[in-house]
C-alpha positions as CSV (number, residue, x, y, z in Angstrom):
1,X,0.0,0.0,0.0
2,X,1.3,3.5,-0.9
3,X,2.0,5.9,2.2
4,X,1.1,9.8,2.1
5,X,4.2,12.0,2.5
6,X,2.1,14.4,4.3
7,X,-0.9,13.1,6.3
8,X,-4.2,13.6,4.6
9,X,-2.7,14.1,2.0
10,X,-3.6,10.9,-0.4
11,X,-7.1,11.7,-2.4
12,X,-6.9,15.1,-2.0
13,X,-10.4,16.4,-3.9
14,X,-10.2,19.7,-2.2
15,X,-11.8,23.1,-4.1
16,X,-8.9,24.4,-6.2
17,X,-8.5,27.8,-7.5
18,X,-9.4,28.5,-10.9
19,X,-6.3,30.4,-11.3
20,X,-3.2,29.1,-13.2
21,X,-1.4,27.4,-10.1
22,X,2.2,27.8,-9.4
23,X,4.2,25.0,-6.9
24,X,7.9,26.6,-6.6
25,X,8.3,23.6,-3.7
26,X,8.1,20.3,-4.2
27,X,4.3,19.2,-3.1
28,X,4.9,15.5,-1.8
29,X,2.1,12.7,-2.5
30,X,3.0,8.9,-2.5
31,X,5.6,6.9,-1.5
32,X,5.8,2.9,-2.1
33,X,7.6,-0.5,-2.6
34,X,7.9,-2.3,-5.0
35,X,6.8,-6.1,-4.9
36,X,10.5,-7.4,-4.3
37,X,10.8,-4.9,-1.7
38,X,14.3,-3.6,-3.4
39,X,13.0,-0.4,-4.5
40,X,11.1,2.3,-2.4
41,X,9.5,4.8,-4.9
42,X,8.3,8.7,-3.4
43,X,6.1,10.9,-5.9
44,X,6.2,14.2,-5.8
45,X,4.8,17.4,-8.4
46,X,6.3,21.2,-8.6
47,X,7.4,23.9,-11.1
48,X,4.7,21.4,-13.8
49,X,6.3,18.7,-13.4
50,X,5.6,15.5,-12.0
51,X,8.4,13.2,-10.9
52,X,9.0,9.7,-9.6
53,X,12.2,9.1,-7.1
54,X,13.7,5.8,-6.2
55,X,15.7,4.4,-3.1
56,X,17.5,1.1,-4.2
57,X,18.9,-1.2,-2.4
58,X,22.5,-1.9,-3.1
59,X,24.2,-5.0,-2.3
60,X,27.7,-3.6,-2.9
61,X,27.0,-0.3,-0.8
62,X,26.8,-0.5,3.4
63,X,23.7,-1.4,4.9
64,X,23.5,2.2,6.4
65,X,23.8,3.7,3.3
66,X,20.2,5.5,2.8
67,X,18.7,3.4,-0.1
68,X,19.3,0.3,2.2
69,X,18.3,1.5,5.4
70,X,14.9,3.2,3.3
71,X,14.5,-0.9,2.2
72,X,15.0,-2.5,5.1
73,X,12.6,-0.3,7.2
74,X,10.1,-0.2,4.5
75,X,10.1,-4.0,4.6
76,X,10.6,-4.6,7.9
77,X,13.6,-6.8,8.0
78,X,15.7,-7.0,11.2
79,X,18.8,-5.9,11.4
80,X,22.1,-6.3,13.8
81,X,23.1,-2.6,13.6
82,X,20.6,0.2,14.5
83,X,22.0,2.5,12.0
84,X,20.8,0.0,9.3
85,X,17.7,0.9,9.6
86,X,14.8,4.1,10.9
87,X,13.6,3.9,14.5
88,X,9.9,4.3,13.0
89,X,8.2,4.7,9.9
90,X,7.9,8.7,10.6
91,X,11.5,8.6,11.1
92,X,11.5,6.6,7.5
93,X,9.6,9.9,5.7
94,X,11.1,12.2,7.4
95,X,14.7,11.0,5.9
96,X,13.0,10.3,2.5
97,X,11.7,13.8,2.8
98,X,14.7,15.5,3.6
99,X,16.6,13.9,1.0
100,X,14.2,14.6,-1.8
101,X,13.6,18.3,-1.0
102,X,17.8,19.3,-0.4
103,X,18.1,17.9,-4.2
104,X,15.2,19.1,-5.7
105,X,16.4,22.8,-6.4
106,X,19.2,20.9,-8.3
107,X,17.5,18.1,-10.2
108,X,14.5,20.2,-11.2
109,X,15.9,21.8,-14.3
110,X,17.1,18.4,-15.6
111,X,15.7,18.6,-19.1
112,X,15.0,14.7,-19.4
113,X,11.6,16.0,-17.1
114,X,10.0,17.7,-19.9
115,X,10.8,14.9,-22.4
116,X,11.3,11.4,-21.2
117,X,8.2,10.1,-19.7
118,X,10.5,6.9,-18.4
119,X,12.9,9.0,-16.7
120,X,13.5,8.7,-12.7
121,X,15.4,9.9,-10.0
122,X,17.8,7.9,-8.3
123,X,18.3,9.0,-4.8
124,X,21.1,8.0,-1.7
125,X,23.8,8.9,0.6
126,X,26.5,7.1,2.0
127,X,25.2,8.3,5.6
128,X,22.9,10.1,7.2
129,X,24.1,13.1,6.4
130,X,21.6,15.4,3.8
131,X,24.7,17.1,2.6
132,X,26.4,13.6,1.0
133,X,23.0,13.0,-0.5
134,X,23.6,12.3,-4.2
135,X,20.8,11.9,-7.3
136,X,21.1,10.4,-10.9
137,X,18.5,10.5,-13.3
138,X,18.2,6.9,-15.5
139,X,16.1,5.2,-17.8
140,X,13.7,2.7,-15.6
141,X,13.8,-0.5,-17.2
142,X,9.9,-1.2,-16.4
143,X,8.9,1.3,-18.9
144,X,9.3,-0.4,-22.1
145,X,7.1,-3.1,-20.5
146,X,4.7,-0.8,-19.6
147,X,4.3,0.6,-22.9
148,X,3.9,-2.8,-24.4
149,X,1.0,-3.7,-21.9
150,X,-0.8,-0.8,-23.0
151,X,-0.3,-1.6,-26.4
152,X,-1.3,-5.1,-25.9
153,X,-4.7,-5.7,-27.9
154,X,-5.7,-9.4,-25.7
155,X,-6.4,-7.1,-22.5
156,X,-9.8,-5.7,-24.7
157,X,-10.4,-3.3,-27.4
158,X,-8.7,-0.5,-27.7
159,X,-10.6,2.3,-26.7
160,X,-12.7,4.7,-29.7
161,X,-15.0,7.4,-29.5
162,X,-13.6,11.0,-29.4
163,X,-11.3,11.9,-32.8
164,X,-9.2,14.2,-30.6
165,X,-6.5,13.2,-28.4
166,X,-3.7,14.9,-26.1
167,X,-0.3,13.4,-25.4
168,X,0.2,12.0,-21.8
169,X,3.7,14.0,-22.2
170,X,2.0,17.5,-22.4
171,X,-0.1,17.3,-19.4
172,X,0.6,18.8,-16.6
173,X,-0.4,16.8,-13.5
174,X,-1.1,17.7,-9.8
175,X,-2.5,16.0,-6.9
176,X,-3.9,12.0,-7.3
177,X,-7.3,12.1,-6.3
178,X,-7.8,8.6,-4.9
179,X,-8.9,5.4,-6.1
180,X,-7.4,2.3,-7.7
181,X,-5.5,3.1,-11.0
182,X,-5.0,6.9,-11.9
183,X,-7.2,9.6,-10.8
184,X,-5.4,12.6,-11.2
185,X,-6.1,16.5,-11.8
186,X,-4.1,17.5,-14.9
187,X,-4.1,21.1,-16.7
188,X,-3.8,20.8,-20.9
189,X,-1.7,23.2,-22.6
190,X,-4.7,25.7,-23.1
191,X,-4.6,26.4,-19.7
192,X,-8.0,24.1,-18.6
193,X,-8.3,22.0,-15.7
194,X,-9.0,18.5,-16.2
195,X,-9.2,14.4,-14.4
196,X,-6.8,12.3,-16.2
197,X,-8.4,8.9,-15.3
198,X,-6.5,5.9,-16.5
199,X,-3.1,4.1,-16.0
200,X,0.2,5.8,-15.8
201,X,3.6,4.8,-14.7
202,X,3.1,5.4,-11.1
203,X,0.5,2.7,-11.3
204,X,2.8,0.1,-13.0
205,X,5.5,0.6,-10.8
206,X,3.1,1.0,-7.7
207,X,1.2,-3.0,-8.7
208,X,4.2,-4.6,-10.5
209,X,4.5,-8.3,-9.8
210,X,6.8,-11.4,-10.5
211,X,3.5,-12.7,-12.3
212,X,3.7,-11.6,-15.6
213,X,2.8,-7.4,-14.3
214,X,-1.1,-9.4,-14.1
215,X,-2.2,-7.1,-11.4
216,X,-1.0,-3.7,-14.2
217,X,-2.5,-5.7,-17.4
218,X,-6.1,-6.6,-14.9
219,X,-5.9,-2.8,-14.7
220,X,-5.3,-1.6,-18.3
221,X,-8.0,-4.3,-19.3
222,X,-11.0,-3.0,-16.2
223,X,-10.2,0.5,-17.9
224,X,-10.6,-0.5,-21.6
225,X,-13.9,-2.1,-20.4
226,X,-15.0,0.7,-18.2
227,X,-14.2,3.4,-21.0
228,X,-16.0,1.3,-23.2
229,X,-19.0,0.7,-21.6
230,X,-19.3,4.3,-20.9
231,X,-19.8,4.6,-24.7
232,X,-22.9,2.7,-24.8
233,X,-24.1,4.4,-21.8
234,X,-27.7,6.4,-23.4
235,X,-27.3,10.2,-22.6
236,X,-28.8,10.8,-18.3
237,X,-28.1,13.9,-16.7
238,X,-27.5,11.4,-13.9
239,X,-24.7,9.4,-15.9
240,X,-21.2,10.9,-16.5
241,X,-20.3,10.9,-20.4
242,X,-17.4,9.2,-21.9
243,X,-14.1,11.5,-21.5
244,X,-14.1,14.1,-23.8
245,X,-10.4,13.5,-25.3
246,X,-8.2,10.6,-24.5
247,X,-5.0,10.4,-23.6
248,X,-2.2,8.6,-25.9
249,X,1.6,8.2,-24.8
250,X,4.5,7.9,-27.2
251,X,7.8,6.4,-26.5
252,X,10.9,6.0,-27.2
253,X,10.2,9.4,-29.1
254,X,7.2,11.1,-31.2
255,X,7.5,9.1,-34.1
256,X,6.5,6.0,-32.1
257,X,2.5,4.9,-32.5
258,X,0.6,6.5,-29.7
259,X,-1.0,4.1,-27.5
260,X,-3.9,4.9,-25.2
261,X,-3.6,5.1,-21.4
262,X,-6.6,6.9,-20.0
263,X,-9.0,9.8,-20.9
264,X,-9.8,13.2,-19.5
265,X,-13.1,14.2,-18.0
266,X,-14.4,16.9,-16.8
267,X,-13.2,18.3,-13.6
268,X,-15.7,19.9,-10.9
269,X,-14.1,22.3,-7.7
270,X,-16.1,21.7,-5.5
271,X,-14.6,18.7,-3.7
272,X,-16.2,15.4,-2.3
273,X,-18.2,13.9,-0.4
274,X,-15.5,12.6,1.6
275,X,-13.8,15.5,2.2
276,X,-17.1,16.9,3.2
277,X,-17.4,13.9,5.8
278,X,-14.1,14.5,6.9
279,X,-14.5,18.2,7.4
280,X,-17.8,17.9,9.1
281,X,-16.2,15.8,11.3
282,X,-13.7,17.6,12.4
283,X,-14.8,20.8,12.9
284,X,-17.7,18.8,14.8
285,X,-20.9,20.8,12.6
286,X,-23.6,17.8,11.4
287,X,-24.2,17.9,7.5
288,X,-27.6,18.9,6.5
289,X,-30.7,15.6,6.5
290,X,-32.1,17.5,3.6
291,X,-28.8,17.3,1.9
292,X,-27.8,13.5,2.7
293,X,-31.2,13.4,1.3
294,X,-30.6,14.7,-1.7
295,X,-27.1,12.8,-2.6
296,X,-28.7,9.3,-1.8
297,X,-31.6,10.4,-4.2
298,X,-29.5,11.6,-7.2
299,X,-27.1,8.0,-6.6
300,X,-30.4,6.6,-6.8
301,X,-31.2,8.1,-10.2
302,X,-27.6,7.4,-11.2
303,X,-28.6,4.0,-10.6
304,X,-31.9,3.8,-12.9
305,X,-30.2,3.6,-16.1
306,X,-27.7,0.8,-15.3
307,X,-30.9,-0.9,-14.3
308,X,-32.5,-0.3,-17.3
309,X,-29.3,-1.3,-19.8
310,X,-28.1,-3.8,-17.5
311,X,-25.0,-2.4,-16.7
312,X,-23.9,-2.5,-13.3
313,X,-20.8,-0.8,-11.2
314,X,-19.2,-2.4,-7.9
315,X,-19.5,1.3,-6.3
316,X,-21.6,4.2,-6.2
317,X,-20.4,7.3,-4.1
318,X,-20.8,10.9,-4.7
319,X,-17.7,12.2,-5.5
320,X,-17.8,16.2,-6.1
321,X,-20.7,18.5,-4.5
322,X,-21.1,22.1,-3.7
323,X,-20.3,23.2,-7.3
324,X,-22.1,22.9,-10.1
325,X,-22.4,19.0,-10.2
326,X,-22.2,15.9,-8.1
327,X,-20.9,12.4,-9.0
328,X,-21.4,8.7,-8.2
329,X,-18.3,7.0,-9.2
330,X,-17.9,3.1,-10.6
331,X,-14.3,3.3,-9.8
332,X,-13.7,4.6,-13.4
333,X,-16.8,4.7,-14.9
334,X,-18.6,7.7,-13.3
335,X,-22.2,8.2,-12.7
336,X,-23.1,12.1,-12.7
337,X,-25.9,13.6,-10.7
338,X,-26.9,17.1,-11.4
339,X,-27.3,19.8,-8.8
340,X,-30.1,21.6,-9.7
């Protein structure tokens, strides 16, 4: 499971201004392991950009080296040497932290950012030290795979509808807004606010396996499905349309074939229902009966059509209010409920 850097911060749906945003700072999101438990992965986004940093384990460097002391925390391996390893898992992100944001006015500027989408961080320190903290930017080896996976035509049809389509590469992405997969708010290069909802790298280094990647492909294929279903969805004002533009990647370079890896739809600032709970909750001030009332009523309505075409989804929660529209989300495939 992926940690927070920041608490509360994972799913962050929160109103956002309708301004052009600027991050100077690194904002932090996710950090994770990898199924061997020989890389640790930390997530970040600043300056439009969007990058992926990695601690690995090195056989040939001491265990308290940083990468190997990140490892053997993160997978809780026992050790003879305290300094092999963190005291606790906030000492753990704290370190991870540090190191990430003393290199970060350095690394930024690296021009493989605005034009490799497989292009990582590699993060570590002979010590404790933040000073001897050092950072290489590589090549990750589990993108070519990736790529192939989402070219793969056995994991369903490739997705149609919209003629238009905007390259994974030109997006610039912010926060993750929860979920399994991708659910992430993205600008386009006119300036709009968007939901990039799909499969990116982050996802297939966040569910790779020794199995063949068969939790990554189950992925790629549920959002083929999903997106496809969506386009035999009849028009409700309950029901969220299929994504206005999808979303191709191309690698090693432009001249590759783009292959599809999500699609954009429309994104509402008005936050969720969860954040709602949450914030009623702590601030101790009851949300409205009247209003309860009138989500359950539009999920209900959300739910009429599936009924009626026979198409079903696992989960049905509202997942933006107090703007213009609510949602009731099938992980994916949305369900959209008007606020009149």
């Amino acid at each position: 499971m992926p940690f927070d850097w920041l608490a509360g911060g994972a799913g962050r749906c929160g109103a956002q201004s309708a301004k052009m945003e600027t991050h100077d700072e690194l904002e932090p999101e996710w950090v994770w392991v990898d199924d061997e438990g020989t890389n640790v992965y930390a997530q970040g986004y600043g300056r439009d950009l969007t990058v992926i940093f990695s601690f690995c384990a090195d056989k040939h460097n001491p265990p308290t080296s940083l990468a190997n002391r990140v490892c053997t925390k993160y997978e809780g391996l026992e050790t003879e040497d305290p300094a092999g390893t963190f005291p606790t898992i906030k000492d753990l992100h704290t370190a991870i932290r540090g190191a990430i944001r003393h290199i970060w006015p350095h690394c930024v500027s690296h021009p493989d950012f605005r034009t490799k989408l497989d292009a990582i961080v590699g993060v570590d320190s002979i010590d404790s030290s933040i000073e001897k903290v050092t950072w290489n930017i590589y090549s990750h080896p589990l993108f070519p795979r990736f790529v192939r996976s989402l070219a793969d035509e056995s994991l369903g049809r490739t997705p149609a509808g919209p003629g238009k389509s905007v390259n994974f590469a030109s997006l610039t992405r912010y926060e993750q807004l929860g979920g399994r997969g991708c659910t992430t708010r993205v600008r386009l290069p006119t300036g709009e606010y968007s939901v990039f909802k799909g499969v990116d790298f982050r996802t297939a280094l966040q569910y790779s396996d020794n199995e063949g990647d068969k939790i990554i492909r189950n992925l790629i294929s549920n959002w083929r499905r999903e997106y496809n279903t969506l386009q035999k969805v009849p028009p409700h004002p309950n029901v969220l349309p299929p994504p206005t533009m999808l979303v191709t990647i191309q690698w090693p370079d432009r001249s590759a074939l783009p292959v599809f890896c999500g699609g954009l739809f429309p994104f509402y600032p008005g936050g969720n229902a969860a954040s709602r709970i949450k914030d009623s909750n702590k601030k101790g001030v009851r949300i409205p009966l009247d209003l309860k009332a009138h989500w359950c009523a539009n999920m209900a309505a959300a739910a009429g059509p599936g009924l009626r075409t026979k198409l079903f989804g696992r989960r049905l929660t509202p997942a933006t209010q107090d703007g213009v529209k609510e949602t009731a989300s099938s992980d994916m495939a949305a369900a959209q409920i008007v606020k009149e």
